[in-house]
TITI-282501 format. One line per 10 residues: number of its first residue (from 1); their letters; for each residue x, y, z of C-alpha. Coordinates in Angstrom, 3 decimals, padded with zeros to 6 digits, always signed. Each point is the difference from the previous one (the first is absolute). Last residue first. Example, Ala and Ser with C-alpha at 12.3 -4.5 7.8 and 13.67 -1.06 7.14 Angstrom:
BEGIN
2> SA> +013.670 -001.060 +007.140; -001.370 -003.440 +000.660
***
This chain:
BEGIN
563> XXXXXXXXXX> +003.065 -004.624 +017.322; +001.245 +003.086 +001.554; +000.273 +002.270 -002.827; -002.843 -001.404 -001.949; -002.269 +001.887 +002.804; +001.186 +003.200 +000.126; -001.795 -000.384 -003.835; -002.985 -000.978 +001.835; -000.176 +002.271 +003.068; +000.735 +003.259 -002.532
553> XXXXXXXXXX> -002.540 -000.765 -002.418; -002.582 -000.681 +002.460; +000.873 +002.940 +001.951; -000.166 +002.231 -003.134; -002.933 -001.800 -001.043; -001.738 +000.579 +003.212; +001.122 +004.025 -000.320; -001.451 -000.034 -003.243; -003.065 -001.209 +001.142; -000.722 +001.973 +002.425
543> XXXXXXXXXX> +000.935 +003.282 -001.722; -002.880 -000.674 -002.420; +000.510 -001.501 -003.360; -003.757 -000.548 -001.732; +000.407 -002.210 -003.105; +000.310 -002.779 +001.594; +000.707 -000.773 +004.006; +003.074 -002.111 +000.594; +000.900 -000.573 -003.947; +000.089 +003.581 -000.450
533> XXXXXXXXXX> +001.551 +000.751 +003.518; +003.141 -002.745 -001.646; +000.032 +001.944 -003.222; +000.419 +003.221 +002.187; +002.728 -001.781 +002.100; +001.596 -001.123 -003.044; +000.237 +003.199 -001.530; +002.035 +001.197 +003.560; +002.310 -003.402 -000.318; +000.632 +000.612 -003.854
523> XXXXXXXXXX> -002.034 -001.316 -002.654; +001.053 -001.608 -003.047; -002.713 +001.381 -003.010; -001.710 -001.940 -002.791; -002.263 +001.283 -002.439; -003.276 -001.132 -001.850; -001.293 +002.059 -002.826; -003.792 +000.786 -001.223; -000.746 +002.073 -002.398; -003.218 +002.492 -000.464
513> XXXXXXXXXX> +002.891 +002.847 -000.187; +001.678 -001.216 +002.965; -001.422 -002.521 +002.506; +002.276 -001.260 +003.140; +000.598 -003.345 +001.071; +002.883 -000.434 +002.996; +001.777 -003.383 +000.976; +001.906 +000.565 +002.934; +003.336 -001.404 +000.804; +001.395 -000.730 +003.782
503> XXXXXXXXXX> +003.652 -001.546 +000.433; +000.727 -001.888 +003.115; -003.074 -001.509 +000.836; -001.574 -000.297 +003.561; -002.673 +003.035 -000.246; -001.811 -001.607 -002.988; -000.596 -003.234 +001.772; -002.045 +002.053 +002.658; -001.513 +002.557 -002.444; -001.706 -002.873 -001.711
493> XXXXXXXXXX> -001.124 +000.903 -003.603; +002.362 -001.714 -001.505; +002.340 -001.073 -003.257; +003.242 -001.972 +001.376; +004.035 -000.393 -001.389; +002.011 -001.952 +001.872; +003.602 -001.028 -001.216; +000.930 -002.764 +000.866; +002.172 -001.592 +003.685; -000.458 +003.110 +002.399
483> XXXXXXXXXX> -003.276 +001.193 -001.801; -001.495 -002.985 +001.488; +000.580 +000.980 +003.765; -001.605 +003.038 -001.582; -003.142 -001.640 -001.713; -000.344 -002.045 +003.319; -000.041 +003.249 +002.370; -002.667 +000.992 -002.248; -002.213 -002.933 -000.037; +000.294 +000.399 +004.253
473> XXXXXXXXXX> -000.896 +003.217 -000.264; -003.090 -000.549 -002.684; -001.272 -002.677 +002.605; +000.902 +002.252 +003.036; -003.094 +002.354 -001.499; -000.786 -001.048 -003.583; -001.783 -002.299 -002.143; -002.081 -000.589 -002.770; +002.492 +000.859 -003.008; +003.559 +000.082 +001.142
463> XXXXXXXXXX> +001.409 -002.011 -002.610; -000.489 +002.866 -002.491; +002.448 -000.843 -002.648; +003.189 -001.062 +001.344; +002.958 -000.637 -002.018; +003.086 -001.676 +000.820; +003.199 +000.763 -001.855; +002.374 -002.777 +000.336; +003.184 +000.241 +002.197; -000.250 -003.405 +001.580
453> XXXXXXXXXX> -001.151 -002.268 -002.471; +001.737 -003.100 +001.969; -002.819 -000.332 +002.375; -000.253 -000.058 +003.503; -003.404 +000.730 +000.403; -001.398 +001.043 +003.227; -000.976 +003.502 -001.169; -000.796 -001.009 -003.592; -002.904 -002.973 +001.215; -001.184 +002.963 +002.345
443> XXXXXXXXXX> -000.408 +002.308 -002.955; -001.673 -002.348 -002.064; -002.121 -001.073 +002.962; -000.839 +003.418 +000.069; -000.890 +000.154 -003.986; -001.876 -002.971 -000.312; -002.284 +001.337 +003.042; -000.459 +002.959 -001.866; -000.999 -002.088 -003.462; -002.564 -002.487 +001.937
433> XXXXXXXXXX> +001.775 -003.225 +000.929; -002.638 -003.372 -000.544; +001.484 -002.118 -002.774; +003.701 +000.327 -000.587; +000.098 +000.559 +003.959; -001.121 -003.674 -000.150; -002.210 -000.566 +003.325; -000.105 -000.533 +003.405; -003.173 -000.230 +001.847; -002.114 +002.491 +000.849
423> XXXXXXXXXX> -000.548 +000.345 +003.978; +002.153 +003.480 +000.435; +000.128 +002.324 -003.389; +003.271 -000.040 -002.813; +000.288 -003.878 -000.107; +003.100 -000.503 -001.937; +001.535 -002.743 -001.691; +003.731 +000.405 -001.864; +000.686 -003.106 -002.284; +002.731 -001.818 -000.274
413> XXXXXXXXXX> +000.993 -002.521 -002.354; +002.796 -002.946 +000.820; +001.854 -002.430 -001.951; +002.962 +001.812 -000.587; +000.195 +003.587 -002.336; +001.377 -001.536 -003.308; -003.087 -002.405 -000.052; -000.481 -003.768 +000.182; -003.338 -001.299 -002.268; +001.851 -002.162 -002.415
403> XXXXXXXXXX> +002.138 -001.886 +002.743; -003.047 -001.513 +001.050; +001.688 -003.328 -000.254; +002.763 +000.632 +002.141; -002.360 +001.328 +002.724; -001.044 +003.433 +000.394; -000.198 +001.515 +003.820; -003.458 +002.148 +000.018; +000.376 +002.420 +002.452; -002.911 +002.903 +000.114
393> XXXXXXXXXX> +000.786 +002.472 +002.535; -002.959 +002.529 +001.249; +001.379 +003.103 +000.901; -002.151 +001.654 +002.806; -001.827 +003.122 +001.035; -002.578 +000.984 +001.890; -001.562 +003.738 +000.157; -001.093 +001.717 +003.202; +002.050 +002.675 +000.037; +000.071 +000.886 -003.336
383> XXXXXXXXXX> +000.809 +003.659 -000.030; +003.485 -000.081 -000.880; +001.706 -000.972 +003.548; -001.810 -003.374 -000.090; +001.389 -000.509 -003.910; +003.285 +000.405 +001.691; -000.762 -002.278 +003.622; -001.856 -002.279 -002.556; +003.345 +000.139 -002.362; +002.538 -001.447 +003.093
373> XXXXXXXXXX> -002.205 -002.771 +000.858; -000.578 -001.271 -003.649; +003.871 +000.738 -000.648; +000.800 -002.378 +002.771; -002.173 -002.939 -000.809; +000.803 +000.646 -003.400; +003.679 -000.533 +000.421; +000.072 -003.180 +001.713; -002.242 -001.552 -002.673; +002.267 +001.668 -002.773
363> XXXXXXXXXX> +002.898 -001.253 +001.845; -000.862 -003.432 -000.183; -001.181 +000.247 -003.584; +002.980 +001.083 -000.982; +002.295 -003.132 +001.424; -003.171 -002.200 -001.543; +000.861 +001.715 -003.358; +004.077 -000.193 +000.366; -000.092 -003.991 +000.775; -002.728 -000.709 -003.028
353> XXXXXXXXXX> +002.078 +001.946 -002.071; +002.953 -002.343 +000.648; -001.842 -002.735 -000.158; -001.243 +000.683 -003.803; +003.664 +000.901 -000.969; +000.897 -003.463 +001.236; -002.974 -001.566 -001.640; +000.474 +001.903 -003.367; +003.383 -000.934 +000.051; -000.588 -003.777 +000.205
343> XXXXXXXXXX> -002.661 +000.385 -002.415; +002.239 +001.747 -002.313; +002.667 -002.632 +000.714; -002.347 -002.732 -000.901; -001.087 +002.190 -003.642; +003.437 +000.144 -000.774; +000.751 -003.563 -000.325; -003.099 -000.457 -001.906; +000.954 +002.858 -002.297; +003.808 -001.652 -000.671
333> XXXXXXXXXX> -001.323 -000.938 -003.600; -002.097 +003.066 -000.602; +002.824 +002.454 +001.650; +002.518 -001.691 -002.614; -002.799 +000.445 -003.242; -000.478 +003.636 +000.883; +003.833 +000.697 +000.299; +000.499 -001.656 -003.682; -003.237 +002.010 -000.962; +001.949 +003.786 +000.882
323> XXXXXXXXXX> +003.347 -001.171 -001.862; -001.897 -001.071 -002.869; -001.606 +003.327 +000.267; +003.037 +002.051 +000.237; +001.740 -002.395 -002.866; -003.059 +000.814 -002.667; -000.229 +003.848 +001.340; +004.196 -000.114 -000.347; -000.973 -001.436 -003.831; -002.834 +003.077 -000.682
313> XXXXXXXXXX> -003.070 +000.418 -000.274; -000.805 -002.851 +002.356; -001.334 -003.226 +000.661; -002.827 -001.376 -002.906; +000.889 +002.718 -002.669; +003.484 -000.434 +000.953; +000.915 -003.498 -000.053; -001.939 -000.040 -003.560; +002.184 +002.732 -001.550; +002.958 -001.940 +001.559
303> XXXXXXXXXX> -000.891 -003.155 -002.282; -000.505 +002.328 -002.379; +003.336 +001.830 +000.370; +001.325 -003.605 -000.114; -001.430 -001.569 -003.379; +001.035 +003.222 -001.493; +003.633 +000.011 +001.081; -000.560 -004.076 -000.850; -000.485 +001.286 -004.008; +002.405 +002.878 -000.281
293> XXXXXXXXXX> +002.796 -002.237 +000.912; -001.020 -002.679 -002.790; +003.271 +001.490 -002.170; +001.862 +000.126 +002.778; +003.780 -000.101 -000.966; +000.147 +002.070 -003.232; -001.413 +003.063 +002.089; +002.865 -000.370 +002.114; +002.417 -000.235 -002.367; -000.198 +003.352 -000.858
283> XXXXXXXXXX> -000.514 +001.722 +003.620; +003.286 -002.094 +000.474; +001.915 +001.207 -002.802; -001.254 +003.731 +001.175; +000.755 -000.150 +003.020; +003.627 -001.394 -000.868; +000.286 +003.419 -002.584; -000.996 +002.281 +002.762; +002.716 -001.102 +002.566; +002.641 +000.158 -003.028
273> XXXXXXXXXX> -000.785 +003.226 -000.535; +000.259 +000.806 +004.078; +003.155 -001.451 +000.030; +000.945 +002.216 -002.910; -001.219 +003.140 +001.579; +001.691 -000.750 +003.797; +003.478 -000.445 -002.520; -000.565 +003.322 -002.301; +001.463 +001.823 +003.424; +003.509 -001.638 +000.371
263> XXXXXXXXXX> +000.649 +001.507 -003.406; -001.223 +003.732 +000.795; +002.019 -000.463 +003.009; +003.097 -001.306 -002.520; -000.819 +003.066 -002.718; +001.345 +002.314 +002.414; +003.756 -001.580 -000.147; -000.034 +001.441 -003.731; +002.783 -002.183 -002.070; -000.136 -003.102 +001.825
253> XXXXXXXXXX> -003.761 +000.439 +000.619; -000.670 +000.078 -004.009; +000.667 -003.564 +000.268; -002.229 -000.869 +002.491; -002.912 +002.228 -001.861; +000.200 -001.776 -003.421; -000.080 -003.679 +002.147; -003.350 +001.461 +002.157; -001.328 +001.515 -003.601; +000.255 -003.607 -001.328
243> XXXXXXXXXX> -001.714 -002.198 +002.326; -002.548 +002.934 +000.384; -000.542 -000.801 -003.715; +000.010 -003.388 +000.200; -002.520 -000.321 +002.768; -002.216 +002.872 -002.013; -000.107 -002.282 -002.787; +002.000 +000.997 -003.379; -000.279 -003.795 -000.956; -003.545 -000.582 +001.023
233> XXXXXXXXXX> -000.646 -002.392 +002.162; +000.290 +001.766 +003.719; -001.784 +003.341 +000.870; -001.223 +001.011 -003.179; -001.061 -003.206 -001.299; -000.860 -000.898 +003.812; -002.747 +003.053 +000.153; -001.397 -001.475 -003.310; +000.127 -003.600 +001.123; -001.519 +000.747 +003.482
223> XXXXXXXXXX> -002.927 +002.576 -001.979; -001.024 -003.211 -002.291; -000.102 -002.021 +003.080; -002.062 +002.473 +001.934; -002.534 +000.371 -002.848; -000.497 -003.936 -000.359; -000.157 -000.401 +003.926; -002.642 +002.629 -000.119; -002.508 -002.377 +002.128; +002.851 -001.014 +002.049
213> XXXXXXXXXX> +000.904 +003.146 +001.498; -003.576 +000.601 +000.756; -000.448 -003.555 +001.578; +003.072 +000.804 +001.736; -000.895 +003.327 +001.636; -003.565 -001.426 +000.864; +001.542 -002.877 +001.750; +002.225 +002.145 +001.979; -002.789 +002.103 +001.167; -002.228 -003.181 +001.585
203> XXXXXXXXXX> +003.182 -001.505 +001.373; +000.946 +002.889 +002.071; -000.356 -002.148 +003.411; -000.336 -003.926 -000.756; -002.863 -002.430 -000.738; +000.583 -003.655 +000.284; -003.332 -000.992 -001.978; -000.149 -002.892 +002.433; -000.092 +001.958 +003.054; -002.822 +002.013 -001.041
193> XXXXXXXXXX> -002.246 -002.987 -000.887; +001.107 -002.223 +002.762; -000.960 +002.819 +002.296; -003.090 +000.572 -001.551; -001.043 -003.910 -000.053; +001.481 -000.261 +004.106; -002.643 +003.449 +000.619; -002.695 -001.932 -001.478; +000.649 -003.331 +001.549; +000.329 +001.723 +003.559
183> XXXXXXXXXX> -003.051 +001.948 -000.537; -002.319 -003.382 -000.141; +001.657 -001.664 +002.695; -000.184 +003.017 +002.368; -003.980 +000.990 -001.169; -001.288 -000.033 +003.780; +003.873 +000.493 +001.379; -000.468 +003.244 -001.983; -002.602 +001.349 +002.728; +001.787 -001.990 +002.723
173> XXXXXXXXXX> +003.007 +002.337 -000.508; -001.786 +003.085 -000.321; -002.056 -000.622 +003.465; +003.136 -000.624 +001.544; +001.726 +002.811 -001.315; -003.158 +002.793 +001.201; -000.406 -002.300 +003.483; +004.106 +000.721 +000.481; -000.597 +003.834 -001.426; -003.092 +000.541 +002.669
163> XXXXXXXXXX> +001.512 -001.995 +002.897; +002.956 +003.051 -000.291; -002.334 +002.454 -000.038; -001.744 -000.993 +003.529; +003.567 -000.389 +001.169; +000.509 +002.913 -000.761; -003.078 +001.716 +001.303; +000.631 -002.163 +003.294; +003.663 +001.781 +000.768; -001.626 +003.419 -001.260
153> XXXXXXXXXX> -003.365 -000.939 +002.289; +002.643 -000.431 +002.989; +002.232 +002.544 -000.464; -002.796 +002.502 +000.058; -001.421 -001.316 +003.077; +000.406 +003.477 +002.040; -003.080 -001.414 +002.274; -001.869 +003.583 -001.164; +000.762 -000.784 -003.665; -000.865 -003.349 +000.127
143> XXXXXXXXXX> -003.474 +001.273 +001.110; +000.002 +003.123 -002.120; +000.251 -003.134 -002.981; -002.619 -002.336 +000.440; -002.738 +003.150 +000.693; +001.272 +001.282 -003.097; -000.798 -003.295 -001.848; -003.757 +000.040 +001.245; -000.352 +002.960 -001.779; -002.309 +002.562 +001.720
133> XXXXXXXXXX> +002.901 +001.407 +001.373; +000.731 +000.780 -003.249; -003.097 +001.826 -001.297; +000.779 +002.617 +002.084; -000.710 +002.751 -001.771; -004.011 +001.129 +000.048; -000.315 +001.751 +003.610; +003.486 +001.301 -000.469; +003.506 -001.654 +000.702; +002.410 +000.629 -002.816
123> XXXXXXXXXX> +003.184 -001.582 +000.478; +002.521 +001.892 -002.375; +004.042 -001.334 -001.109; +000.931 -003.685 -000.494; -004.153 -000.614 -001.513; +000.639 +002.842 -002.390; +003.022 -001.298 -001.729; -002.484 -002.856 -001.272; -002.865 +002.423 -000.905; +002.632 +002.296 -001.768
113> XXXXXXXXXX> +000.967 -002.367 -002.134; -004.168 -001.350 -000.266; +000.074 +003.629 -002.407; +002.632 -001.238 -002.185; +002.859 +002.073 -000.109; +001.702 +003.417 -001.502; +003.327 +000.808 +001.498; +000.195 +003.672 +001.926; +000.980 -001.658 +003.082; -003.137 -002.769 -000.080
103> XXXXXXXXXX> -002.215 +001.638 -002.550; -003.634 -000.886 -000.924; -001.909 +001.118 -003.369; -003.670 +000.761 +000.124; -003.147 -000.561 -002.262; -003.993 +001.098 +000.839; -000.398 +002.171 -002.829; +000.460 +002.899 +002.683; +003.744 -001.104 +000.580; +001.028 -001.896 +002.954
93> XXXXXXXXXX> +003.597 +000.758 +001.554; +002.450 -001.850 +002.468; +003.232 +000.904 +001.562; +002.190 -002.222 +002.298; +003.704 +001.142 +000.819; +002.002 -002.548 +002.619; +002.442 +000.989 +002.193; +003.103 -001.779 +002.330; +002.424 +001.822 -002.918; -002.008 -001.661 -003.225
83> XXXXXXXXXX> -002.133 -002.993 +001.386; -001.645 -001.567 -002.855; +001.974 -003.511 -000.067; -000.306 +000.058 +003.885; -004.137 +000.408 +000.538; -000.326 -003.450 -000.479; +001.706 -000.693 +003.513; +003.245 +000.242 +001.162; -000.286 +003.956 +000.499; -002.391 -000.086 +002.531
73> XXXXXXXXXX> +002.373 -000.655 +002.900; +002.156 +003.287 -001.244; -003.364 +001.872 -000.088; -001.526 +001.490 -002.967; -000.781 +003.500 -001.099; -003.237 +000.536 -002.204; -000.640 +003.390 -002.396; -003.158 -000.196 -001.586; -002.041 +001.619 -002.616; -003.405 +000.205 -001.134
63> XXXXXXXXXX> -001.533 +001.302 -003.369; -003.247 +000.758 -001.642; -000.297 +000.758 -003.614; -002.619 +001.875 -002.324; -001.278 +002.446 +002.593; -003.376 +001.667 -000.215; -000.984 -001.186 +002.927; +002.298 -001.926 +002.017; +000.657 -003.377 -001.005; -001.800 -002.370 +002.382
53> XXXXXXXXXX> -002.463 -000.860 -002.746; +002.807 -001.760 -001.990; -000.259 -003.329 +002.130; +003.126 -001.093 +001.371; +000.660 -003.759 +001.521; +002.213 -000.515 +002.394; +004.191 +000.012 -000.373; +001.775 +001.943 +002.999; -000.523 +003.124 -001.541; -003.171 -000.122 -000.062
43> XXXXXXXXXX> -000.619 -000.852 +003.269; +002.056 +002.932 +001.288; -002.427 +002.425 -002.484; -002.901 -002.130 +001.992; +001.294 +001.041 +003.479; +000.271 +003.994 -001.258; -003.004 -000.668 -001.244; -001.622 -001.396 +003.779; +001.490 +003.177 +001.694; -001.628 +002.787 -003.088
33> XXXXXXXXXX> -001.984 +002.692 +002.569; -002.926 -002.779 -000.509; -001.040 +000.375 +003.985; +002.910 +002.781 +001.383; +003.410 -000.381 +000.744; +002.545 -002.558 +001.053; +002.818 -001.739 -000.497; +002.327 -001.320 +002.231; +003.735 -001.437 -000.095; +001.934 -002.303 +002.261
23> XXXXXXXXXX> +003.415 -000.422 -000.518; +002.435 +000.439 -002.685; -000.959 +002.982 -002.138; -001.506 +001.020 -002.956; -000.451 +003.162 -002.672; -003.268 +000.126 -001.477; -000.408 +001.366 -003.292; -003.716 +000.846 -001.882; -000.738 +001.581 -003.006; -003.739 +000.158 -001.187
13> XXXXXXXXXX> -001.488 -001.721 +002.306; -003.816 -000.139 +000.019; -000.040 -003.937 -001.920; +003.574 -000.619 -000.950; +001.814 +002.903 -002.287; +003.331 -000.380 +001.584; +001.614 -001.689 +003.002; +003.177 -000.083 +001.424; +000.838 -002.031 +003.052; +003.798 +000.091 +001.866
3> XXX> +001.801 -002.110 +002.282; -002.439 -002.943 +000.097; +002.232 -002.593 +002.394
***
């Protein structure tokens, strides 16, 4: 539901806000008083194209701003990652070179964001918007909607997806089963080649430490005899020493008991010596050991070097990928086997859809024969009395092998026909509806719909041109029975629908200073019966008239009590 509207700096408005309630809504006012911008400013902000020229004279920026609240039964659809407290914050602008930003609660977005949260909150039915039910696809889908089939086509849609991934595999698998003997030799040379070279975890950076360690093996041995000179040869070593000072400090225990904890102490450090000294005798020999060391540590990193340019950067890229052609290889050799369960699933899955498609198209031929009935008495009651009307079912059950042309929907397409005059015959309404006649079967389509976007904000832009009389009362009682399920909001010049809306706006254009503004004011029951004597009899209000808008007014709105 639109709870507020603010715009700025479009077209004659300079600033605009519009305060909204549930139910159903009307604006009027005089020819070009501003009703159609106030339309476009909505359009805007729900995602169509801007043009700069709309930007009010003089004005580098135009702006419009929405407030939305949501439903409880709307909030599982796209709308629910937006939704902050059950409300949703849209504001658009357009600069005068022709850019604009988008917002979505004070976020900036993509335009075509606001385009897809647009279609879960405004219908805009005017003599140029409903492109939809033009759309073969949304004459498909109010009919499941008015049988309730939703469990249906989500039952059917996954099975639909589901015959998708299996064809998807299976069309993969036969793909490689085309080059299978070929690929299998290749992947058995790699894995023979990566086995074979053994590679381990680590072993890259260890090979590198000991090919540097070896490389200064004559520097490292000459620092090992040093260190053990110090440490072990020489006659006043440090082993000796400490030897010594622990045998001088034992006896001077005996005479200064303090002296044994400094004893027991200089034991951890002599350990320790002796630690260091075996490291070093083995660091020693170890360079005597392998003189052609350095030689295979070379022959290996290159070996690796090679591993990796062809497999990875890196040895756990070289085991990941070996890993990776391993599982490649298995599916290749138990492929075929695969393949006959795939077609065995495919069939299954295939049969299954087939069951929930005909079960659909049974109810959707029940269903139209009812909804066709029920929308001639609707469109009857709009002004087309004579009209036609009929949905015209196309089944086309898919065999196995046509599996390539099911859909996610069934295998049915529906198409609304109309004849709109007695003796022509029945026709697309895609092809032969004029704008107003769009617009009533609109409505009709909306008043017999059970559809799940209840609490949307429906917009009606003139749908009462060429009629009136019980026509426009019977297209009024419609837009409030309407109003009970959405939000209705309607632009007209009919005093008749005008009198049966809840809340009353009028859309005023005055001229100051050679400029011209556009302002919007809620009227109260007494202003309403002077708008509703304006609409009655023009410019001239005379006592009559007011006093048949004040019983119009009155009957009507008495009216929604008791119905």
């Amino acid at each position: 539901m639109l709870v507020s509207l603010h715009i700025r700096n479009l077209a004659t408005i300079e600033d605009l806000e519009l305060e909204l309630s549930p139910g159903f809504t009307i604006l009027t006012g005089e020819t070009g008083a501003g009703k159609s911008i106030i339309i476009d400013g909505i359009k805007l902000l729900l995602g169509e194209r801007a043009s700069p020229d709309i930007i009010r004279t003089g004005k580098k920026e135009a702006m419009v701003e929405a407030v939305f609240r949501v439903k409880s039964e709307q909030k599982e659809s796209p709308l629910k990652s937006y939704l902050v407290d059950s409300e949703i914050f849209l504001q658009r602008t357009i600069t005068s070179e022709g850019t604009g930003k988008a917002y979505i609660n004070g976020i900036l977005v993509p335009v075509r964001r606001l385009k897809e949260v647009a279609d879960e909150l405004v219908d805009i039915y005017g003599q140029n918007d409903h492109i939809f039910l033009l759309q073969l696809e949304y004459h498909l889908n109010y009919l499941d909607d008015y049988i309730e089939a939703s469990r249906l086509r989500r039952e059917i849609s996954i099975l639909y997806h589901q015959l998708q991934a299996l064809k998807e595999e299976k069309r993969a698998i036969e793909e490689r089963q085309k080059e299978r003997e070929r690929r299998l030799d290749f992947l058995a040379y790699q894995i023979e080649e990566i086995k074979r070279a053994n590679l381990k975890p680590g072993e890259w950076e260890e090979l590198l430490a000991e090919r540097h360690r070896l490389k200064n093996a004559e520097k490292i041995a000459r620092l090992c005899v040093q260190a053990l000179e110090i440490a072990y040869y020489g006659d006043n070593s440090l082993l000796t020493q400490l030897k010594r000072l622990a045998t001088y400090l034992e006896e001077l225990s005996q005479f200064e008991p303090s002296f044994q904890e400094v004893w027991r102490n200089l034991e951890p450090l002599s350990i320790l010596a002796r630690e260091m000294v075996e490291s070093l005798i083995r660091l020693e020999q170890l360079q005597e050991a392998a003189p052609d060391r350095l030689e295979k540590i070379e022959e290996r990193l290159s070996q690796i070097e090679r591993l990796k340019r062809k497999y990875g950067g890196e040895i756990s890229d070289i085991l990941d990928y070996l890993q990776k052609i391993e599982e490649e290889r298995d599916q290749l050799i138990s492929s075929e086997e695969r393949l006959a369960d795939l077609n065995r699933e495919i069939e299954r899955t295939f049969k299954e859809y087939q069951n929930k498609a005909r079960e659909l198209s049974e109810l959707r031929h029940k269903g139209a024969k009812e909804l066709e009935q029920h929308l001639k008495k609707e469109i009857s009651q709009l002004g087309m009395k004579e009209a036609e009307f009929k949905l015209k079912i196309l089944t086309r059950p898919f065999s196995l092998e046509e599996i390539d042309r099911i859909k996610e929907s069934g295998w049915d397409e529906v198409e609304f026909l109309i004849s709109p005059n007695p003796g022509e015959e029945l026709r697309p309404l895609r092809k032969i509806a004029s704008g107003g006649e769009l617009s009533r079967i609109m409505l009709a389509l909306k008043a017999l719909g059970k559809e799940s976007s209840s609490g949307k904000t429906l917009i009606f832009d003139e749908i009462d041109s060429g009629i009136g009389g019980q026509t426009a009362d019977f297209i009024a009682q419609k837009l409030r029975s309407l109003a009970r399920r959405h939000q209705v909001i309607c632009i007209t010049h009919l005093p008749q629908i005008a009198s049966f809306a809840n809340h009353h706006f009028r859309i005023v254009k005055r001229v100051e200073g050679e400029r011209t503004f556009t302002s919007v004011e809620k009227l109260d029951f007494e202003e309403r019966v002077k708008e509703l004597a304006r609409l009655l009899s023009g410019r001239r209000i005379t006592p009559l008239s007011l006093q048949n808008a004040r019983e119009m007014l009155r009957h009507n709105l008495g009216s929604e009590l008791s119905d």
